[in-house]
N, C-alpha and C positions, 0 to 999 in steps of 0.2 A: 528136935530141940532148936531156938530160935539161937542164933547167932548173935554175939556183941561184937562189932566192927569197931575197930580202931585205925585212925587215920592219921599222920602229919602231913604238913605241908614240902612234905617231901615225893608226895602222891597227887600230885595236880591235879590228874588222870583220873584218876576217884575221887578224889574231893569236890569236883567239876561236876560227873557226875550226880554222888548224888545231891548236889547243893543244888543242879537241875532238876531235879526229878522233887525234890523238896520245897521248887517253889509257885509247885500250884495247889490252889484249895481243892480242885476236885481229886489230884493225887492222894492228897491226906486225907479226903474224906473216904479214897477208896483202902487206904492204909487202915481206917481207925475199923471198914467192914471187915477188912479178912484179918484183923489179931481176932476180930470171935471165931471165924468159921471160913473155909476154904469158900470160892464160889465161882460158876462161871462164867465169860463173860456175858452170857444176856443175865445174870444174875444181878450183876454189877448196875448197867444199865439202868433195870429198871427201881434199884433199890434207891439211887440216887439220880435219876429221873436223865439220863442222857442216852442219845444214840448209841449202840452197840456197837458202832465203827468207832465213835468217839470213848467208848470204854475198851475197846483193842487195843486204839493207839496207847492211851493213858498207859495200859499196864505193859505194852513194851518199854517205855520209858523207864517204868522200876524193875523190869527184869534185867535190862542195859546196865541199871545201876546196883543191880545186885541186893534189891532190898525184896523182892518178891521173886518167888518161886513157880512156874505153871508145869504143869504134866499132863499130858491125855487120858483120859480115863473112859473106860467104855462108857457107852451109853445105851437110850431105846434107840433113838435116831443116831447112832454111831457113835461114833468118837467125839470126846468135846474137853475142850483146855478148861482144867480148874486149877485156878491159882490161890497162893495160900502169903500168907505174912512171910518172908524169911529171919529178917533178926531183931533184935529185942533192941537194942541201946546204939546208936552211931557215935562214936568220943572220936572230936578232932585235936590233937592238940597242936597246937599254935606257936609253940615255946621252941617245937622240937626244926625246927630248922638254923641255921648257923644265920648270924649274924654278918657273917663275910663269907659270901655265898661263892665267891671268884677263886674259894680254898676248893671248895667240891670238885672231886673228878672221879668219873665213872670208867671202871674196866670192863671192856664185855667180851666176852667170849662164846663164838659158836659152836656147838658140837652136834653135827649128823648123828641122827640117829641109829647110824649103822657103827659107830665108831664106840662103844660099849667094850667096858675091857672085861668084860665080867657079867653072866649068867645062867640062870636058872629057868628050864622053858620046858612046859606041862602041855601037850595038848590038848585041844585043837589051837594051831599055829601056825605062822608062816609070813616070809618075808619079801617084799618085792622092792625093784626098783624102779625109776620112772620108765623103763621101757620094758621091762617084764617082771615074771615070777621069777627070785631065783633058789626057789625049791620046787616040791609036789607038797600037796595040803599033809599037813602036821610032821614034816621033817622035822624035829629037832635037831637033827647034824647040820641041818643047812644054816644055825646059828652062828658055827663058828669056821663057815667055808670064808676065804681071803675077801669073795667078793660082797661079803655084807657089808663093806663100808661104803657101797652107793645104794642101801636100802632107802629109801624114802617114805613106806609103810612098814609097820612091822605089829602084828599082834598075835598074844598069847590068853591063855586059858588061867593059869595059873606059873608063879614064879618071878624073877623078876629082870633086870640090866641095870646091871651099874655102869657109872659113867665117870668118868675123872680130871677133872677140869684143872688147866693149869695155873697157880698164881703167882707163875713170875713175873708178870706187868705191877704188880705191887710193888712200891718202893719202899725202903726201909724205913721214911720219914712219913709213909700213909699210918691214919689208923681207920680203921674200917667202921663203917657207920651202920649198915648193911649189907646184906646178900642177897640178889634172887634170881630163880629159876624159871622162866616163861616155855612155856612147851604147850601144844595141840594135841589132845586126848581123848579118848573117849572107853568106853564100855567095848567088848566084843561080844554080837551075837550070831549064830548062823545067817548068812547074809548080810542081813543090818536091821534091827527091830528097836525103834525112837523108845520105848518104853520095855528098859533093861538096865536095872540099877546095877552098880559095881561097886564096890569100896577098894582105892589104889591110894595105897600105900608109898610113903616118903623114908627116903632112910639119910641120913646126911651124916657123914663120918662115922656111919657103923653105927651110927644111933637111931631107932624110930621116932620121927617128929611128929606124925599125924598121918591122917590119914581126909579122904573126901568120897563125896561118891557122887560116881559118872551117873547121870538119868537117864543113858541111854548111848546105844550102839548107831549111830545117825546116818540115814539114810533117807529117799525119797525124792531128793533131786541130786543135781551133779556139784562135786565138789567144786568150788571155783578154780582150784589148779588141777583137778584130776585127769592124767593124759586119760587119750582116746582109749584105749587100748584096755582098760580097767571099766568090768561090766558094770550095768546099771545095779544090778541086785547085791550090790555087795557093800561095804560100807563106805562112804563118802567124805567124810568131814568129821571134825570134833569140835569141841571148846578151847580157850585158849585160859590155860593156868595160870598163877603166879603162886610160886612155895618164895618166903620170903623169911633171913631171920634178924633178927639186929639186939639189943641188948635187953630189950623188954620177954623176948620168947619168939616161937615160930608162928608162922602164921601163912594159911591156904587159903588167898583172894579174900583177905583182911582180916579172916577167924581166927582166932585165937587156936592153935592146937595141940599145942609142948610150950613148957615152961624154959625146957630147952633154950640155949640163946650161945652168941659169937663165942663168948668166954667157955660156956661147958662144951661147945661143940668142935672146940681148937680149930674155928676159922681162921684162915692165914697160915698158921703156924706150920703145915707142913709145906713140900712141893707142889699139893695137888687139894680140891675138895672131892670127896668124893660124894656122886649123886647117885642115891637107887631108887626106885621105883617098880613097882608090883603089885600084885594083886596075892593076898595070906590064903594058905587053906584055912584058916579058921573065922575068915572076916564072915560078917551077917551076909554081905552081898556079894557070891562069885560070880561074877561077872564077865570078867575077861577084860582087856586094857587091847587100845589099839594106839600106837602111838606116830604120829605123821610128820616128816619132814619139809624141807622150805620147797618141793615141788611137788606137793601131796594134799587135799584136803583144804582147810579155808585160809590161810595163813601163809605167808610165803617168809617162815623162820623156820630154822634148826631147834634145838634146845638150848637157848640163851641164856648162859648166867651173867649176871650184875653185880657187880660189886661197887659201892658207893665209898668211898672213902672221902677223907676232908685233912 
């Protein structure tokens, strides 16, 4: 199902994007082919009469920007990227940023992902740190040995880690505008195999907000921080999240996903948010979740939350 993204000017970052990616006529002409039908890139090319390097480049720029989708799909002659539309309606609004912008301040908070006060872990699993293993493959004890707080990798089969962030940097005179969670993910499959969909699961104060799904368990070259010591055949790298929620509903890298929002999810209100994350026995795609630390994979962050208050 095609996505409706919603933006404010409170998302530079994305707004930039795809206002990039929006302002060329051969983008929108390769836009208007894939809302009929997926295609791939020599498709592209010659539908709208350009080099095949220059219909590559093209469609990185709306995958960057989140508005198209590619996956490898077998082929005769092997493997070959077809890319498809991803969402339906882009709404920026414009209204929603403050007027006295010098109120805004942002809380953030890191949390290693070894630092999980809370879980549930199904194998096949297992957790390392940047200088080794510290289990054998599918301990689940070794989830709650002392030394998992220097994990830097960590994936499971099914189950989940909660995580619990603290908001005493909030002052009593903040009101909170938003929230969010940036983290590096991915699918788990034996080894690493780029086409292995997951569906991983959000829980935010005991509540389900949504859910996404991984494309794939990523591998094939070397993570850009992955120590030596971590084999080539095994998984590499993820994508980089954003779970976000503020008074409108929740939202995973701008979709809409729970109606959920600050007020029913008593953000603020306690000592702590609490964050989970997992993978359901009943989701369409079990996949496995790998989740990567700030010296792990492509990304040199922890599990970041935001807090935007004004």
């Amino acid at each position: 199902m095609k996505q409706e993204v919603s933006l404010n000017l409170n998302n530079p970052d994305q707004v930039t994007s795809i206002s990039k990616a929006l302002s060329s006529k051969v983008r929108i002409e390769i836009l208007k082919l894939l809302d009929k039908k997926a295609m791939n890139i020599s498709e592209i090319a010659e539908a709208i009469d350009i080099p095949v390097s220059t219909a590559a480049l093209q469609i990185k720029v709306l995958e960057e920007a989140g508005l198209v989708l590619s996956q490898p799909l077998p082929g005769i002659r092997g493997s070959q990227k077809v890319s498809g539309i991803k969402v339906k309606t882009v709404h920026i609004d414009i209204k929603s940023i403050d007027d006295d912008v010098s109120k805004n301040r942002v809380v953030k908070v890191s949390m290693p992902i070894g630092n999980y006060s809370d879980c549930s872990i199904t194998a096949p699993c297992g957790i390392a740190s940047e200088r080794q293993s510290l289990s054998s493959d599918d301990d689940t004890e070794a989830f709650y040995l002392p030394e998992r707080t220097t994990a830097q990798i960590i994936w499971f089969y099914k189950g989940y880690l909660e995580y619990r962030f603290p908001t005493r940097h909030i002052k009593d005179n903040d009101k909170i505008r938003s929230v969010e969670f940036v983290f590096e993910a991915c699918s788990e499959a034996p080894g690493y195999n780029n086409d292995w969909p997951s569906d991983i699961t959000i829980w935010l104060n005991g509540k389900e907000i949504g859910s996404f799904t991984s494309p794939g368990d990523f591998g094939g070259r070397r993570g850009k921080l992955v120590p030596e010591w971590w084999p080539d055949s095994f998984t590499q790298f993820g994508k980089l999240y954003t779970v976000s929620v503020n008074s409108d509903g929740c939202f995973v890298d701008n979709q809409l996903t729970s109606k959920e929002n600050l007020r029913t999810l008593n953000i603020g209100d306690d000592d702590y948010i609490s964050f989970k994350i997992g993978v359901k026995e009943d989701s369409k795609y079990v996949g496995g979740i790998n989740l990567f630390g700030s010296k792990f994979g492509d990304f040199e962050q922890n599990i970041e939350m935001r807090i935007n208050c004004f």
